[in-house]
C-alpha positions in Angstrom: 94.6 68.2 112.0 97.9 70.1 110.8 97.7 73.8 109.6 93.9 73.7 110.6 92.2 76.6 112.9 88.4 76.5 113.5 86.2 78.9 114.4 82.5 80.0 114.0 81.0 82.8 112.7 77.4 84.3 111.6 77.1 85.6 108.3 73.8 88.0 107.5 73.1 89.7 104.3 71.2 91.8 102.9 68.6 89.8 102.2 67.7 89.2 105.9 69.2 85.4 105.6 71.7 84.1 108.5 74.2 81.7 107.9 76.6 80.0 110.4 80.0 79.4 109.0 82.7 77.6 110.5 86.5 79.5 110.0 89.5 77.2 108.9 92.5 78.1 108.3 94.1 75.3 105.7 97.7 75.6 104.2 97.5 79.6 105.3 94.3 79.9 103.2 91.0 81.0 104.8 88.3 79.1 104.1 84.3 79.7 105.3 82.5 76.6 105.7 78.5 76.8 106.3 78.1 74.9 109.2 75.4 72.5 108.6 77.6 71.4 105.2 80.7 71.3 107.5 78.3 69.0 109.8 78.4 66.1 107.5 81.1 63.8 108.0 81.5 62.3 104.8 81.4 65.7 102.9 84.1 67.1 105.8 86.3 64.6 105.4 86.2 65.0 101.2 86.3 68.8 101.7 89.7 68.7 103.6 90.9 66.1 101.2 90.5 68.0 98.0 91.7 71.5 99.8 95.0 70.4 101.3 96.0 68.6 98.6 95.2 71.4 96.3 96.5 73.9 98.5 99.6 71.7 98.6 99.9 71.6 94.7 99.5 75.0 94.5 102.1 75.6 97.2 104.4 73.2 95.3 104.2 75.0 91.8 103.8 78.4 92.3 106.3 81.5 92.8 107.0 81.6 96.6 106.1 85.1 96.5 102.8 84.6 95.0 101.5 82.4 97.4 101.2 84.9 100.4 99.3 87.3 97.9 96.6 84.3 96.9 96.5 83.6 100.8 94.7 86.8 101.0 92.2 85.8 99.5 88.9 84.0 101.1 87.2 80.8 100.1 83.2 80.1 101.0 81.7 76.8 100.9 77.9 76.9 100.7 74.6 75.6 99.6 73.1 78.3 97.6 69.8 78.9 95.3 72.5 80.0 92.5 72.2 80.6 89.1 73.8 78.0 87.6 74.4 77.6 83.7 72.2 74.5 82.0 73.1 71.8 83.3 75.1 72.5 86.1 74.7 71.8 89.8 77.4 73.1 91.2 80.4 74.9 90.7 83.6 76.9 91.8 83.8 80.0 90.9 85.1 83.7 91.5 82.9 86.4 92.8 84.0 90.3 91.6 80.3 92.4 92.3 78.7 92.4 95.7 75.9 94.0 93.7 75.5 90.7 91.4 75.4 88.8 94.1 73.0 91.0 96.3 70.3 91.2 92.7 70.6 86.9 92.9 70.1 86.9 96.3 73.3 85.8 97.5 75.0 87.5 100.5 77.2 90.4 99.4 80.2 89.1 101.4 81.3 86.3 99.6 82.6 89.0 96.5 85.4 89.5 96.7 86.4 85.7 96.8 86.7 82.2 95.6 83.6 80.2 96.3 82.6 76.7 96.2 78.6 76.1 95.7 76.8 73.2 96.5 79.8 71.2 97.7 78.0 68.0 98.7 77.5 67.7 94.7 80.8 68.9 93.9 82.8 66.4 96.0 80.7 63.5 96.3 78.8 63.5 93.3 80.1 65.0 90.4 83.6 65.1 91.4 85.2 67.3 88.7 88.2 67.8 89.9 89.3 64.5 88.8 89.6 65.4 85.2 90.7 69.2 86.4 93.3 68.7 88.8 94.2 72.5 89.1 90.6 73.7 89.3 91.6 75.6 92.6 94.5 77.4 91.0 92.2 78.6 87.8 89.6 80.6 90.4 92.5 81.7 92.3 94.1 82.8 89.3 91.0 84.9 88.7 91.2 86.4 92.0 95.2 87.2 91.6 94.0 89.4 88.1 91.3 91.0 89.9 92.8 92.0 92.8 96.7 91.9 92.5 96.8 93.6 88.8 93.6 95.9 89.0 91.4 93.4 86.6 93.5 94.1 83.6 96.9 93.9 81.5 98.0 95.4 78.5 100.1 91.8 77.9 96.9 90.0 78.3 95.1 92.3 75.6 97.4 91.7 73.4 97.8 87.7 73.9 94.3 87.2 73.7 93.7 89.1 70.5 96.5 87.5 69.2 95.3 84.2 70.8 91.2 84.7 69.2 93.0 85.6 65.4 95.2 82.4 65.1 92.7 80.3 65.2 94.6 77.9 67.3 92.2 77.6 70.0 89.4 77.1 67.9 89.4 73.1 68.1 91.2 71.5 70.7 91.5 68.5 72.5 89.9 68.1 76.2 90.8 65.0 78.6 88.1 62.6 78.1 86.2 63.7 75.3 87.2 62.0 71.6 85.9 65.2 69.5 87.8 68.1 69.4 86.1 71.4 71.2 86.4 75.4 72.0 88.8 76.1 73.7 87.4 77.3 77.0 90.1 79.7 76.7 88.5 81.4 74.4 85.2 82.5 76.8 86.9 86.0 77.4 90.5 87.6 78.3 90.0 86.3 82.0 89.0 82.6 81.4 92.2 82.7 79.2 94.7 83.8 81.7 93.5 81.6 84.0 93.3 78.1 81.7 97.0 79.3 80.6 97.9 79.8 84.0 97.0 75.9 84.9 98.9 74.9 81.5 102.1 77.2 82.2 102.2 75.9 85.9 100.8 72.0 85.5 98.0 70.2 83.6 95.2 71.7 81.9 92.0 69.5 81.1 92.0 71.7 77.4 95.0 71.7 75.1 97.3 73.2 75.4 97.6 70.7 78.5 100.9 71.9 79.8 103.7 74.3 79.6 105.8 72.7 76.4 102.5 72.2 74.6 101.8 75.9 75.4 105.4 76.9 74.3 104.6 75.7 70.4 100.9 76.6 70.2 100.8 80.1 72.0 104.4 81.3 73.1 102.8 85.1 73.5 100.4 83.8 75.6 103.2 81.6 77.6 104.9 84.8 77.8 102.1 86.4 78.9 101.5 84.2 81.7 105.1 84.5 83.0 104.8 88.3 82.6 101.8 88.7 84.6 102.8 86.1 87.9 106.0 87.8 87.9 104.3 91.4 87.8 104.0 93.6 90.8 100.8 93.2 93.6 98.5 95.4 94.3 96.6 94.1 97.0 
């Protein structure tokens, strides 16, 4: 399989819990796979599906230069007890506290990094990637503004407080729903760079979907998002 590199590791935490983890390397990205998920033929095949061909987009849209710095950054694939929101049975997220995860007794190692939980769900059940085809990019983008700009920006202060007082984000459209919702933008500052940064750089599954719809609803925050893929890394 092209721009693949297996390996297999044992991961132990804290909580006296081994895991067995096989290493790929897809697209230049590092990804962790726990073994017994990475056993099941059906989910392995989906797995490499979805990541190449996200990998690929990302590759494809992104500043050349930005690439190598989100290629520092690990991705886990597990089955976990986790504390999901109602509702949910699985997710992708971004992990910033090793001491969160150690109090919700998830290994410490997976923060910092990009982690998908629950995968068989993910990909062969609930399949949300279909209506959010840059969902990879959005964590990533999470880990790029925790670990290239220290967590913060002064630009993204200000676009988000200017963002929360127009109003504009207030009641929006989403891809498959007929009522208008919340923004998810407007969760915090960090859920707002990253849903701009899949409208600046493709499709977003809230408005504003893309980058001209971005450019008449929030040009500061469009400006923003230049700004801050453009800025200086500090990883």
């Amino acid at each position: 399989m092209k721009n693949l590199l297996i390996l297999v590791l044992l991961l132990t935490s804290a909580q006296s819990f081994t895991k067995e983890f096989v290493s790929l390397n897809i697209e230049g990205w590092t990804v962790q796979v726990e073994k017994t998920e990475y056993e099941n033929e059906e989910l392995r095949e989906s797995l490499h599906e979805f990541l190449e061909s996200s990998f690929k987009k990302i590759k494809e849209i992104l500043p050349e230069d930005r690439i190598s710095e989100l290629q520092k950054i690990n991705l886990w694939v597990s089955s976990e007890n986790y504390p999901f929101r109602s509702g949910e049975k699985s997710s992708i997220v971004y992990h910033i506290d090793p001491n969160w995860l150690e109090a919700n007794k998830l290994n410490r190692k997976y923060a910092p990094g990009v982690h998908m939980i629950n995968p068989r769900v993910y990909l062969l059940e609930e399949k949300p990637y279909q209506t959010q085809p840059l969902v990879l990019l959005h964590e990533f983008a999470h880990g790029y503004l925790h670990q290239c700009l220290n967590g913060s920006h002064p630009k993204l202060d200000s676009a988000y407080a200017y963002a929360q007082a127009s109003k504009n984000y207030e009641k929006v459209s989403r891809v498959n729903q007929s009522e208008k919702v919340r923004a998810y933008a407007l969760m915090n500052e960090y859920e707002y760079f990253s849903e701009l940064t899949e409208a600046y750089f493709g499709k977003n599954d809230y408005y504003p979907f893309d980058k001209e719809e971005l450019k008449t609803s929030d040009p500061i925050g469009l400006g923003m998002v230049k700004a801050l893929w453009s800025d200086k890394c500090t990883i």
